[in-house]
C-alpha positions as CSV (number, residue, x, y, z in Angstrom):
1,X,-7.9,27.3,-30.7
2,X,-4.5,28.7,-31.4
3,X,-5.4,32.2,-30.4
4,X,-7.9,31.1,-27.1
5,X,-4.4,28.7,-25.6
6,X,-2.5,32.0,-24.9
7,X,-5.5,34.0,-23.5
8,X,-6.8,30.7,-21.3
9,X,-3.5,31.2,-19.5
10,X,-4.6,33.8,-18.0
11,X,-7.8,32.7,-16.6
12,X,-8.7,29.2,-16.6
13,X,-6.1,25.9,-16.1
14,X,-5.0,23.9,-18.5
15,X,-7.0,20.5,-19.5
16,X,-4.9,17.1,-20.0
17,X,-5.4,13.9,-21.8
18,X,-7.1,11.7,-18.8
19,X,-5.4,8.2,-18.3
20,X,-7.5,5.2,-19.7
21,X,-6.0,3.6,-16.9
22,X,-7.0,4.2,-13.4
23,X,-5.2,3.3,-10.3
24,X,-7.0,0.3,-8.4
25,X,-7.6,1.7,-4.9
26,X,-6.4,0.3,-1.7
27,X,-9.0,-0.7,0.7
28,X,-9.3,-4.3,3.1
29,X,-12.5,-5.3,3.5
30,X,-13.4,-8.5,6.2
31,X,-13.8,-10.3,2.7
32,X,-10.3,-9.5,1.5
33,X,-9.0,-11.0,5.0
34,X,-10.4,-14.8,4.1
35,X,-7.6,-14.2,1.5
36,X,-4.3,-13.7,3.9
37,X,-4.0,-17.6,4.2
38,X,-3.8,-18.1,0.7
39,X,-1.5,-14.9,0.2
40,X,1.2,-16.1,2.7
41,X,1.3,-19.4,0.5
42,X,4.9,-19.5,-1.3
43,X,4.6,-18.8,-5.0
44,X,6.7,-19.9,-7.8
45,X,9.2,-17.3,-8.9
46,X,7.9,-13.9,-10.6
47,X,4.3,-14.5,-9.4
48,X,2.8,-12.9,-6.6
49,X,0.4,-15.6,-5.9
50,X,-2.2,-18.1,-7.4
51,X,-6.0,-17.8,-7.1
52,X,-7.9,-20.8,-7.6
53,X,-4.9,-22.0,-10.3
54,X,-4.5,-18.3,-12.0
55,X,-1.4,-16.8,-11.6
56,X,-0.6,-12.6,-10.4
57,X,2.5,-11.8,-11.8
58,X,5.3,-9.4,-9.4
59,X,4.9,-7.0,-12.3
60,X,1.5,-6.1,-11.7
61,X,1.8,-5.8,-8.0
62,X,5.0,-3.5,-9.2
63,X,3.4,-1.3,-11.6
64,X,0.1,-0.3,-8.7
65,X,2.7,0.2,-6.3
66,X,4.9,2.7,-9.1
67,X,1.4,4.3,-9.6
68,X,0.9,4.6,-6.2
69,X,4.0,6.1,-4.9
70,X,4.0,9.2,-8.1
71,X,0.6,10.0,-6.1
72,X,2.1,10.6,-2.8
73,X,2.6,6.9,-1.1
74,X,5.6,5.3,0.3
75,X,7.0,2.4,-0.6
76,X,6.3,-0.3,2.8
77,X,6.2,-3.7,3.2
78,X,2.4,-2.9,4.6
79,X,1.6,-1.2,1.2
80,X,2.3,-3.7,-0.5
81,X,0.7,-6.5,1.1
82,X,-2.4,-4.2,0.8
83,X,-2.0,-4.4,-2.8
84,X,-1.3,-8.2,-3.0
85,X,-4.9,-8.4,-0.9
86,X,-6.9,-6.3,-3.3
87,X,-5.7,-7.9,-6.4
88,X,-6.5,-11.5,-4.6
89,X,-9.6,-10.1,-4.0
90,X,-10.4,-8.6,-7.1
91,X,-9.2,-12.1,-9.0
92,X,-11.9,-13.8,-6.8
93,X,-14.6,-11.4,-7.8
94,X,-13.6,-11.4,-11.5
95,X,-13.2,-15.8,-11.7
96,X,-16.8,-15.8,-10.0
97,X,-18.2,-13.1,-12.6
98,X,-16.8,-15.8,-14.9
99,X,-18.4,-18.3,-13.2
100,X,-21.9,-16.7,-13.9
101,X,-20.7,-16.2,-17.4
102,X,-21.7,-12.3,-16.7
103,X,-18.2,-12.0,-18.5
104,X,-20.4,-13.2,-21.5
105,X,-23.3,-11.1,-21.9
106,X,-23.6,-8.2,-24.6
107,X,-23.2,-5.4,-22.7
108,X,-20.2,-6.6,-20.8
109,X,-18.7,-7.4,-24.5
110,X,-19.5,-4.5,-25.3
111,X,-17.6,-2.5,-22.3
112,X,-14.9,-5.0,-22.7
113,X,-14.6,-4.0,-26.4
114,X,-14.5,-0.2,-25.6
115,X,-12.0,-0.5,-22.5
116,X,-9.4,-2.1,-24.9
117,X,-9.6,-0.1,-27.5
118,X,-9.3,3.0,-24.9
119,X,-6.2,1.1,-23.3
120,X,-4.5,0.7,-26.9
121,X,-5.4,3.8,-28.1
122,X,-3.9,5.3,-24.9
123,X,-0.4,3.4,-25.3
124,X,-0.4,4.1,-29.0
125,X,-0.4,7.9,-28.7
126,X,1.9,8.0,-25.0
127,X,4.5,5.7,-27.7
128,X,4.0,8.4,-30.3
129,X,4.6,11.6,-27.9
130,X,8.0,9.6,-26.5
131,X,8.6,9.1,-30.2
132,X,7.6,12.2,-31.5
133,X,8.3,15.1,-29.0
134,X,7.2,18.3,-29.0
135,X,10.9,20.7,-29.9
136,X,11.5,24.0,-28.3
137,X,12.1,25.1,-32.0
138,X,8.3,24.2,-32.5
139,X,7.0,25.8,-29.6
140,X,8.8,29.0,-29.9
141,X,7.2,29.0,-33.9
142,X,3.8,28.6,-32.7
143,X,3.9,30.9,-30.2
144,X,5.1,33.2,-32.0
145,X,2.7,32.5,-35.0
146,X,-0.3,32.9,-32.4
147,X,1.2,36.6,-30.8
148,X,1.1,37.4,-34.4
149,X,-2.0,35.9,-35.3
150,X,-3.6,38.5,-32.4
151,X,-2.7,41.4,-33.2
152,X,-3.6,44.5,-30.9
153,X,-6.5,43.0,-29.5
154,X,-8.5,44.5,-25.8
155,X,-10.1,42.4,-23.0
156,X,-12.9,42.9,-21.7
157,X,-14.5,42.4,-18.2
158,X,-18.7,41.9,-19.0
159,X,-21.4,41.1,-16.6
160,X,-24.8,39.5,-18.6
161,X,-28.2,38.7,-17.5
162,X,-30.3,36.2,-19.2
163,X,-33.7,35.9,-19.5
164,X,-36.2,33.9,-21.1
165,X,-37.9,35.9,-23.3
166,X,-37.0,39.2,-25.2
167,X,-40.2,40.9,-23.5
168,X,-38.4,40.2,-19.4
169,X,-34.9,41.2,-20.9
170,X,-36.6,44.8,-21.9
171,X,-37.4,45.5,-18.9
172,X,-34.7,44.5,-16.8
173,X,-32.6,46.5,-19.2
174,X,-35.0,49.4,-18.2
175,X,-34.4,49.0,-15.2
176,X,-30.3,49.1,-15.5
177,X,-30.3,52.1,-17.6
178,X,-32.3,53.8,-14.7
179,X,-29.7,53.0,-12.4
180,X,-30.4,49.8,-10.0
181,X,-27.4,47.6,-9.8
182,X,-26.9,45.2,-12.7
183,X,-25.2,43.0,-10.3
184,X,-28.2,42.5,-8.3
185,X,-30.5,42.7,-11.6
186,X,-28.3,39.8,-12.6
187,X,-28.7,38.0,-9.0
188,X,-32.6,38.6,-8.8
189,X,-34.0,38.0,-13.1
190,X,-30.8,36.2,-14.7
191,X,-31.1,32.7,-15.9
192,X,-27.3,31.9,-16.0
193,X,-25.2,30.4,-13.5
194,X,-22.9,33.9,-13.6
195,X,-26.0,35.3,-11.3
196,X,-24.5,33.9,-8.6
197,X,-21.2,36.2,-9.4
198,X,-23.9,39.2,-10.0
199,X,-23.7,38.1,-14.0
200,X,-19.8,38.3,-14.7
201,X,-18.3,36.5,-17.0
202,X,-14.6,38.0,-16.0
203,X,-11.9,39.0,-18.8
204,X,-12.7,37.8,-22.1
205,X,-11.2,38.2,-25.8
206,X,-13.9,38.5,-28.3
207,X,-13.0,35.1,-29.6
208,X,-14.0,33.5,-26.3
209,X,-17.9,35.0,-26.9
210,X,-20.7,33.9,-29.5
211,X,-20.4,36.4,-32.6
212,X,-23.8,38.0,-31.2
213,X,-22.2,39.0,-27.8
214,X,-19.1,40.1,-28.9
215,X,-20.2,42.3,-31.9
216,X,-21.8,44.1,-29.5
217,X,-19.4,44.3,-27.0
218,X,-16.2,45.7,-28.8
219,X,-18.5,48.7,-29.5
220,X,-19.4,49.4,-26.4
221,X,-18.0,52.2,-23.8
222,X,-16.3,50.9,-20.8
223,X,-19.2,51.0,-18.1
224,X,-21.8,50.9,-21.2
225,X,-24.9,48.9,-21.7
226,X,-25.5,47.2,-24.6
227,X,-29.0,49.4,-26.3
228,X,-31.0,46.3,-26.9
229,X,-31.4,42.9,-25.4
230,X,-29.4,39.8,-27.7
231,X,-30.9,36.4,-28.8
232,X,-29.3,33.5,-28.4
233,X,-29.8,29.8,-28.0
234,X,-29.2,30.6,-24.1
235,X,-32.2,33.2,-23.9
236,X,-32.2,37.2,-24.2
237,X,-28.5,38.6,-23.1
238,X,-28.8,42.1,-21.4
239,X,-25.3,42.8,-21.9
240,X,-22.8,45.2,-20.1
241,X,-19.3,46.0,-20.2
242,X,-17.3,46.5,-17.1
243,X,-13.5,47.2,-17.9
244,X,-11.7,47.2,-21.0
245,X,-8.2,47.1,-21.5
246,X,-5.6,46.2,-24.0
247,X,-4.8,42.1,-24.1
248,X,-1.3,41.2,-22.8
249,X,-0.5,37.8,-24.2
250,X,1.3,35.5,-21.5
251,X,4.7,34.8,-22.2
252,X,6.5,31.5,-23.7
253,X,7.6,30.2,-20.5
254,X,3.8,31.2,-19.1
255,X,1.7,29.3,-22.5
256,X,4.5,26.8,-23.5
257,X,2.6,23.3,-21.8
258,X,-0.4,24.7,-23.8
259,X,1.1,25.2,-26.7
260,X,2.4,21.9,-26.0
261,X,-0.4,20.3,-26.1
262,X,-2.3,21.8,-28.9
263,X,0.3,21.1,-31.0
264,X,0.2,17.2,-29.5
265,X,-3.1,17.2,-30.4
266,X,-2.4,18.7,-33.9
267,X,-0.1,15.5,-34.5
268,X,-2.6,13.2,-33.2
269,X,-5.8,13.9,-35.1
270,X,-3.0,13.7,-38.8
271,X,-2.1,10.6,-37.5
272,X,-5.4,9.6,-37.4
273,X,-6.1,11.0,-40.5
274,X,-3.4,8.8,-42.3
275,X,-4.2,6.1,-40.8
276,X,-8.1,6.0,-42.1
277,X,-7.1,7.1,-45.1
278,X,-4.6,4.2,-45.3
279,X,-7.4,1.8,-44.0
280,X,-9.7,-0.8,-46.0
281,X,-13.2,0.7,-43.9
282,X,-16.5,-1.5,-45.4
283,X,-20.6,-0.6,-44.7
């Protein structure tokens, strides 16, 4: 993991921790309009308005506006009566779900149960991060841990063609090592999605392959052909190596918000840990 964080830089974006709570979008429908009457109604101080006797507090109406303007909007008196309409609207939908006790079946307990715990477990670990941040002193150690950790390691740039059975992945090799194009081998017989990229795979360390594929690969010639087809769950790998050249690790600045984050992670699952260990957990 450590290793792949400062090699992904160059090739891939970075993945994030995906918010348990999504923004509620903005759209009137003719439905949401019956509401208007009821929304111009004055309501007590600190709530928005009342829906058949159940309060919306400011603070909700606040916090989807907030959301809503770090994802581009602008703060309007329109945007906000939009928002007051959808959570009127919303209430009404959710008070009639009651209605028809749908609110009680299993499955909805169920989802119910699974949304909170998402929700808690998501303000837990946000409270933990503020907490708990990630230094520069710990950055700069891992990083520095992980350049170490590599070593002088190459890249390589390999193009593959699968195929479903070891007798198909004879021949097509045949067929490269007389000369035809492995890109449009790959395009025509290949089984993987990379056929549409005439079988590339782009730069790669060795750490980023299945031991099969790259213990063959890191004794290959640049340009070569691996002398045999390679098993693997996916099918029969006809295997080739394009380029080859020596890895040059992104820099601190470049891999610090994955560092970051692997390291957040890192605190997160001991967290966890202690906290099961620490727990009474029956059958």
């Amino acid at each position: 993991m450590i290793a792949h964080s400062l090699e992904h830089d160059m090739n891939a974006k970075p993945t994030s921790l995906q918010p348990v709570l999504r923004t509620i979008a903005i759209a009137l429908s003719t439905w949401m309009l019956a509401g208007q009457a009821l929304a111009q109604a004055k309501a007590p101080q600190g709530v928005l308005a009342t829906v058949n006797g159940t309060a919306l507090s400011n603070e909700l109406l606040e916090f989807l506006l907030s959301t809503n303007i770090a994802q581009g909007a602008k703060d309007s008196p329109e945007l906000r009566q939009l928002i007051k309409e959808e959570l009127i609207g919303r209430e009404l939908l959710a008070q009639e779900a009651q209605r028809l006790g749908l609110d009680k079946q299993a499955q909805a307990l169920s989802q119910m149960t699974l949304l909170r715990q998402n929700f808690l477990v998501e303000l837990l670990l946000k409270d933990r991060a503020t907490k708990n941040p990630i230094t520069d002193e710990a950055l700069r150690a891992d990083y520095e841990r992980q350049i170490k950790s590599l070593g002088e390691v190459s890249q390589y740039r390999i193009s593959h063609i699968v195929l479903a059975s070891e007798a198909d992945a004879r021949e097509v090799l045949a067929r490269a090592k007389k000369g035809e194009p492995f890109d449009k081998l790959a395009r025509e017989k290949s089984l993987d999605a990379s056929k549409n990229e005439g079988g590339s795979l782009g730069w790669l360390l060795p750490n980023q392959l299945l031991a099969a594929l790259s213990n063959v690969m890191v004794n290959l010639d640049q340009g070569a052909v691996a002398a045999a087809p390679i098993q693997t769950s996916a099918g029969w790998h006809v295997l080739k190596v394009d380029e080859k050249r020596p890895f040059k690790a992104p820099s601190l600045e470049q891999s610090k918000e994955q560092i970051r984050q692997g390291l957040q992670q890192q605190q997160n699952a001991e967290f966890a840990r202690k906290l099961r260990e620490a727990a009474k957990i029956g059958p």
